[in-house]
C-alpha positions as CSV (number, residue, x, y, z in Angstrom):
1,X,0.0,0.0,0.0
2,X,1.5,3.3,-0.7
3,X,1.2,6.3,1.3
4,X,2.9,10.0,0.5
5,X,5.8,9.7,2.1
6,X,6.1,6.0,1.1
7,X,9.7,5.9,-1.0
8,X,8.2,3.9,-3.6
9,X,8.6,4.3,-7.3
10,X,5.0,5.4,-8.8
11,X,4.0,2.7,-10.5
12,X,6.7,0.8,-8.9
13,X,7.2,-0.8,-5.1
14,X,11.1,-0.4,-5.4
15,X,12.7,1.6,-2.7
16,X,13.2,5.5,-4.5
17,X,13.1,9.1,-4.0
18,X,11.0,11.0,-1.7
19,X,7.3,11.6,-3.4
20,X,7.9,15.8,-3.3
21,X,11.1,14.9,-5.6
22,X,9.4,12.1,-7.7
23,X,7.0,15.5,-8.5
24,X,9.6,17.6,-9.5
25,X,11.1,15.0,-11.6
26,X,8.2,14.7,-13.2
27,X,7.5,17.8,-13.7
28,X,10.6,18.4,-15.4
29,X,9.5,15.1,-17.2
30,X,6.7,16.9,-18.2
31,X,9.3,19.6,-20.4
32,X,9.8,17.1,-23.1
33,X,6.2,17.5,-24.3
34,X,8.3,20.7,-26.2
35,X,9.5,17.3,-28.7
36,X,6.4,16.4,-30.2
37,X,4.8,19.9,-29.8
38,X,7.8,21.2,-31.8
39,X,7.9,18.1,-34.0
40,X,3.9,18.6,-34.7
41,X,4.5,22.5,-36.1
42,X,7.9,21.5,-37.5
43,X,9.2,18.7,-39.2
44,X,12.6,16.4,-39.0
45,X,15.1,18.6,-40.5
46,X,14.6,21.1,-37.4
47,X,13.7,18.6,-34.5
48,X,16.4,15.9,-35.2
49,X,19.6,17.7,-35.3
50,X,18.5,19.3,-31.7
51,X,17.4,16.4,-30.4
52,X,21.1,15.1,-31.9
53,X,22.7,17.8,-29.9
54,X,20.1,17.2,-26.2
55,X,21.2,13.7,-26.3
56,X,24.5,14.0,-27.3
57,X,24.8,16.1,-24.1
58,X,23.1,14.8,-21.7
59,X,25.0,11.4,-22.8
60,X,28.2,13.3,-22.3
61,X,26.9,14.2,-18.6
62,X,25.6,11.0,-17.8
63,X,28.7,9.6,-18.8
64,X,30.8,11.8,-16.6
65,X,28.3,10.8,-14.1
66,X,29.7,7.1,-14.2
67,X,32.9,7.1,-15.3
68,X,33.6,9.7,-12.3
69,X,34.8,12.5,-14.3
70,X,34.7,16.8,-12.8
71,X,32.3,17.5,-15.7
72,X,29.5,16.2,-13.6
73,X,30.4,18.4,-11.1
74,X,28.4,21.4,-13.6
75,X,25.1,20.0,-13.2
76,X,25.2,17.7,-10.0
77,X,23.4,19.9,-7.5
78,X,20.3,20.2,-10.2
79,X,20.6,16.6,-11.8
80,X,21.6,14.0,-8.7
81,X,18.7,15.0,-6.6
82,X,16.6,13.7,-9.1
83,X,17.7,10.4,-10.0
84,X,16.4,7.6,-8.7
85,X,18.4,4.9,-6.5
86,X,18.1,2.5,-9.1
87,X,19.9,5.1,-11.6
88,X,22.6,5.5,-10.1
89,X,24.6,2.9,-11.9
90,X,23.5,3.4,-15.2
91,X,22.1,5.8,-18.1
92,X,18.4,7.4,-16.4
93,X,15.5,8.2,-18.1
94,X,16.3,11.4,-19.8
95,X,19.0,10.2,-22.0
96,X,16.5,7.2,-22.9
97,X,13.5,9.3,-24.0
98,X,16.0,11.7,-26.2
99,X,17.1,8.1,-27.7
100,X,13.5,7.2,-28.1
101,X,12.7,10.4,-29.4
102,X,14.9,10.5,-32.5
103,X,14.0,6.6,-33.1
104,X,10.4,7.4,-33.3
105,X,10.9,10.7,-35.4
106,X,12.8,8.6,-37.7
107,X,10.6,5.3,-37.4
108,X,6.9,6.4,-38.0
109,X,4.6,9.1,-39.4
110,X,4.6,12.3,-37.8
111,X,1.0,11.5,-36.6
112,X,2.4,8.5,-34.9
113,X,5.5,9.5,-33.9
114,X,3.6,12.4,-32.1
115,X,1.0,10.9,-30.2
116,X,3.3,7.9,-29.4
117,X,6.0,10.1,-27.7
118,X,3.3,11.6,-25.8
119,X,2.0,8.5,-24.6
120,X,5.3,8.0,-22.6
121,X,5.8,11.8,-21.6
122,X,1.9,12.1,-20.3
123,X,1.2,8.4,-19.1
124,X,4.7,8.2,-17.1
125,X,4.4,11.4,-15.1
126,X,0.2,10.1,-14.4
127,X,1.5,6.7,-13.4
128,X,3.9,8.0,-11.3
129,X,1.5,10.4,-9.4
130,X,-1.5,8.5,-9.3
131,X,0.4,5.1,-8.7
132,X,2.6,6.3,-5.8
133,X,-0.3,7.8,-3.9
134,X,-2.9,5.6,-4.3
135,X,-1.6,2.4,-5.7
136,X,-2.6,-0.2,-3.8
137,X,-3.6,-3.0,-5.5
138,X,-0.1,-4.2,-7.2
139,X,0.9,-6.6,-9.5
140,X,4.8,-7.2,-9.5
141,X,6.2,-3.8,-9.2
142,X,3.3,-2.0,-10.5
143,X,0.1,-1.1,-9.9
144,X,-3.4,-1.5,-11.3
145,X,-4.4,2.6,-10.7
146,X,-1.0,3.7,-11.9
147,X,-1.5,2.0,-14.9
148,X,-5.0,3.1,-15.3
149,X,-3.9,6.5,-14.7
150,X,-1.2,6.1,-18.1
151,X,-4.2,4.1,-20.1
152,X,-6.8,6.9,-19.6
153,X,-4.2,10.0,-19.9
154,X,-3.0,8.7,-22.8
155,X,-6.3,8.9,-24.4
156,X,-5.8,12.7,-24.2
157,X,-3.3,13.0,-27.9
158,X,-5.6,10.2,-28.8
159,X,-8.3,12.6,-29.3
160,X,-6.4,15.5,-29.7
161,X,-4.8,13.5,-33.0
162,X,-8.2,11.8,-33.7
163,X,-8.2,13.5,-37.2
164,X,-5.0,11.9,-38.4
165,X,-5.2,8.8,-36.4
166,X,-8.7,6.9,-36.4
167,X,-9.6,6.6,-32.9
168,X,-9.6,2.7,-32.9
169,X,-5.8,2.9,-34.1
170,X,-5.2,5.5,-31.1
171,X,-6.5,3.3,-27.8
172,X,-4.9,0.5,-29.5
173,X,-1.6,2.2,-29.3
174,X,-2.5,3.6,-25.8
175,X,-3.5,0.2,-24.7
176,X,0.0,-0.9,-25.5
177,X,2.0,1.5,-24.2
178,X,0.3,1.2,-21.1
179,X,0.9,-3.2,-21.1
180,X,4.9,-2.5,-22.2
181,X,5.0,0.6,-19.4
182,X,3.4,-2.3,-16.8
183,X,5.8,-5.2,-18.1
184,X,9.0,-3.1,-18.5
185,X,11.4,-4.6,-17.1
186,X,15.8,-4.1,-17.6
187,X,15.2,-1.7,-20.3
188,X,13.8,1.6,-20.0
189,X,10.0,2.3,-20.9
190,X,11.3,5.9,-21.8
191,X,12.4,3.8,-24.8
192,X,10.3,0.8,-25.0
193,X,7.0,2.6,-25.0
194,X,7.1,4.9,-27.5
195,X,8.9,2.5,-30.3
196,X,6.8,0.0,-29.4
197,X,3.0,1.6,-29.3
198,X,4.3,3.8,-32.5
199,X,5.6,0.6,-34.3
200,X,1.4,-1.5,-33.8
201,X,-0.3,1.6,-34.8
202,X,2.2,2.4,-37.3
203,X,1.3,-0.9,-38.7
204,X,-2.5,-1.0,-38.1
205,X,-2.3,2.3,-40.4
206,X,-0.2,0.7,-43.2
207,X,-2.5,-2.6,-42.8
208,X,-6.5,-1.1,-42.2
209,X,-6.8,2.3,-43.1
């Protein structure tokens, strides 16, 4: 059963930051709905080359991070409070969803691409909330109302796209990103969810419509 002050990853029961900072990491989570609003009012020749450049440096930080080096130094009072325990070792989330990013831009229709990345971006941060305050009927390390709360927010660009994307094609790709999002496992869902809900409707497109 989770609580507020519970350190327990939203739609997670592994040990984790404080619920105040999982907010602010999530809020800052929230920032990278800039990619596919951009992307939407854009196109690839002016999103991938900065998205190049993000993840580029945020690799280069990360990096630092593990290998030990004084460049971390720059951004560790604003960065390190915000990863998770479970981070610490390895790349975190925000190199993954720059990754995903420029592999869904490149992968899919802009449609898709869009509303997939969004999936991740707005379903994460509601899981995480929802899940870490009121989650508490779990399954693994998940739980059932965080993953509800990633289903049902992700039906927000499913409407919002509905007149590029039939609405059938949309909850089917919401309904998988939110089964890969509860089944992730050693790789991150920052990368997982979007390449993997983009790639079904993506296909349901080509196939049905």
């Amino acid at each position: 059963m989770n609580d507020p002050g519970s350190l327990q990853t939203g739609n997670s029961a592994q040990p984790d930051i404080s619920y105040a900072r999982e907010s602010l990491r999530k809020a800052t989570h929230l920032i990278a709905l800039v990619i596919p609003v951009v992307y939407s009012l854009t196109g690839k020749t002016i999103v991938l080359p900065a998205l190049a450049l993000l993840a580029f440096l945020f690799i280069l930080f990360e990096t630092a991070r593990l290998r030990g080096w004084s460049l971390w130094k720059l951004v560790e009072s604003v960065w390190g409070p915000l990863l998770r325990p479970n981070e610490i070792g390895k790349y975190s989330g925000a190199s993954y969803i720059l990754v995903g990013a420029i592999l869904t831009i490149i992968a899919y229709d802009k449609a898709i691409a869009v509303c997939a990345l969004t999936f991740i971006i707005i379903g994460d941060t509601a899981a995480a909330m929802v899940g870490r305050k009121w989650g508490h009927h779990r399954f693994k390390n998940k739980s059932y109302e965080g993953s509800a709360a990633f289903f049902f927010s992700s039906l927000i660009p499913v409407f919002v796209l509905s007149h590029s994307i039939p609405l059938w094609v949309g909850i089917t790709g919401a309904t998988v990103a939110t089964v890969i999002e509860a089944l992730s496992g050693k790789i991150d869902d920052n990368l997982t969810v979007p390449l993997g809900a983009g790639f079904v409707m993506q296909v349901a497109m080509r196939i049905f419509t």
